[in-house]
C-alpha positions, 0 to 999 in steps of 0.5 A, a space after each residue: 546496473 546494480 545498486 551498492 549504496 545505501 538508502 540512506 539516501 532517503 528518509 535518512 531520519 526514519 532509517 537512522 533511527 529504526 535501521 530498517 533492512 531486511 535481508 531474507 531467503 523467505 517469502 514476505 508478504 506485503 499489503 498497504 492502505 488498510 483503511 480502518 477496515 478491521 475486517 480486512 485487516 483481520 483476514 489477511 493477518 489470518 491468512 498470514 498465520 495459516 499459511 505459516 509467515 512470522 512477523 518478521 516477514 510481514 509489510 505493511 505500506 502504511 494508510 493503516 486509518 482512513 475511510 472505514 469504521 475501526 480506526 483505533 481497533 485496527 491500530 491495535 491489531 496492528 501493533 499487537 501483530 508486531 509486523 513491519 510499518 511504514 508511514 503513510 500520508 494518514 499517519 503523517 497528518 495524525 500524528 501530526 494532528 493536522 487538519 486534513 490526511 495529507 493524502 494529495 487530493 486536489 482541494 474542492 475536489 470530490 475526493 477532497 471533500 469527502 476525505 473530511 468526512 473519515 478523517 475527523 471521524 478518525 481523528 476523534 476515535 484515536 488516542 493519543 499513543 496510537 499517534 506517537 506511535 504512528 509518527 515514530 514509524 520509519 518512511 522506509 524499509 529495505 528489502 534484500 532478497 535473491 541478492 536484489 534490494 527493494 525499498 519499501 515507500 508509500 507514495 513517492 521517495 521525497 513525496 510521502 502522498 505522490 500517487 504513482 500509477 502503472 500509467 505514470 510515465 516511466 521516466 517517474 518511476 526512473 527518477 524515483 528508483 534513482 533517487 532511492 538507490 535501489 533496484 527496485 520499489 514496493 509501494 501504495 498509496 494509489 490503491 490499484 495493484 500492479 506491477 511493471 518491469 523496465 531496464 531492470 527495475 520493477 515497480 510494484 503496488 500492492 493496491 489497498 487491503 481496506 478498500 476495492 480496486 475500483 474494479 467492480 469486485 468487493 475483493 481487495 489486494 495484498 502480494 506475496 514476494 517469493 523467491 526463486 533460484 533466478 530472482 523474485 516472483 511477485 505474486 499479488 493475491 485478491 482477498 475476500 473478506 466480510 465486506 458486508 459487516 465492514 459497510 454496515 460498521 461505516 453506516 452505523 457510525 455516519 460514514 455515509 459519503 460513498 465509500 461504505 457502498 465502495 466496499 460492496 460495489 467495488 466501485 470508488 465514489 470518486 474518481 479525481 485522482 485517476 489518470 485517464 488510463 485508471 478511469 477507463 479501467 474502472 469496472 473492470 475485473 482485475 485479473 492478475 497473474 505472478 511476475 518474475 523479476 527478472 522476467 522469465 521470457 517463456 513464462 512472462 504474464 506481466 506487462 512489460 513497460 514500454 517506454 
């Protein structure tokens, strides 16, 4: 079925505000979670420029600040790019001067704890323009390509910091595309690139420019949304970038809680917020291939869900 209403139906106050619709014939690429990791966010903004994007036709998922180095230098490459910015948990809880990132973790976990590490490290090394303008970012966009419309979120529709997984039952993603009105959804938030396709819809995660995929590679992710004469083909790409001089940032500033080996090791410090599924993958080098939605069944790389 088609979605013809609005999304409106969500996050109503950010959408009013900004009218955030993006209705393109061109290529768009997208990346979230850029983590304070300038280095990152340097590349693949360089990468952008090379290839020829205009900023009109770059999405970030929000999480701009959180574990690495550079929070304050990263909000201004940013702001300075002029791309496209949706609130994440981490510019929620900034903006809002809140005592932790918002970001889901169950409390006393590993995870938990050591997110109070980076996140009053980032709080005390952002100003204060950097926080309004955070909390005056939309919670999300519309795409319209190929005649198809996307929302662009963070973690869930009415839950900013919900972790969504390629493992979470597709009754979730289902509900929350639904609840969007549209066809269907790029997001973030949970860190590990993937895309699924079900009646129609499809799902996509970028996975995190700032931070490895826990898969033992020092790369990390954005995507590429092309399209083509029969719909939309999602390309996610690996990004290599200088890791070293990221993790020697984070050493050099007391960012010492396992996160500053994770950019070189590609191994997360914890697992806690994984699925089952996420953690028997850990290790594990992502290889992933471009999916076409609709699927094209003599070319189909991606996984298809199965319910």
């Amino acid at each position: 079925m088609r979605a013809t209403e609005s999304l409106l139906a969500y996050g109503a106050r950010a959408f009013y505000k900004h009218g955030m619709v993006i209705r393109t014939t061109k290529p768009l690429l997208v990346f979230g979670g850029c983590y304070s990791n300038l280095e990152a966010t340097r590349a693949v903004l360089g990468i952008a420029e090379r290839v020829g994007f205009d900023a009109s036709h770059i999405i970030c998922t929000g999480d701009v600040v959180a574990y690495c180095a550079d929070p304050q230098a990263t909000v201004d490459l940013i702001r300075n790019s002029g791309i496209h910015v949706i609130m994440g948990n981490c510019e929620e809880s900034l903006a809002a001067w809140a005592d932790n990132c918002g970001c889901g973790f169950e409390e006393g976990s590993t995870c938990d704890r050591l997110s109070s590490q980076w996140y009053s490290f980032a709080t005390t090394h952002l100003d204060e323009d950097s926080r309004k303008w955070m909390g005056d970012l939309p919670q999300c966009l519309e795409i319209d390509m190929c005649g198809r419309r996307l929302a662009v979120i963070h973690g869930g529709g009415k839950q900013i910091n919900r972790f969504i997984f390629e493992s979470t039952p597709i009754s979730v993603k289902q509900e929350e595309i639904e609840g969007l009105k549209c066809e269907g959804v790029i997001a973030g938030h949970c860190g590990l690139p993937f895309t699924q396709l079900f009646d129609n819809h499809v799902w996509h995660n970028t996975g995190a420019l700032g931070m490895p995929a826990n898969d033992g590679t020092c790369r990390t992710w954005y995507s590429i949304l092309h399209p083509m004469d029969d719909g939309i083909m999602i390309e996610p790409l690996p990004l290599i970038y200088s890791a070293e001089t990221a993790s020697d940032k984070m050493r050099a500033c007391g960012l010492t809680g396992g996160y500053d080996a994770a950019l070189l090791s590609g191994i997360w410090p914890s697992a806690d917020v994984l699925p089952a599924t996420e953690r028997r993958q850990q290790g594990v080098a992502l290889d992933l291939g471009p999916v076409y939605w609709p699927a094209r069944k003599a070319l189909v790389r991606d996984k298809v869900a199965v319910k």
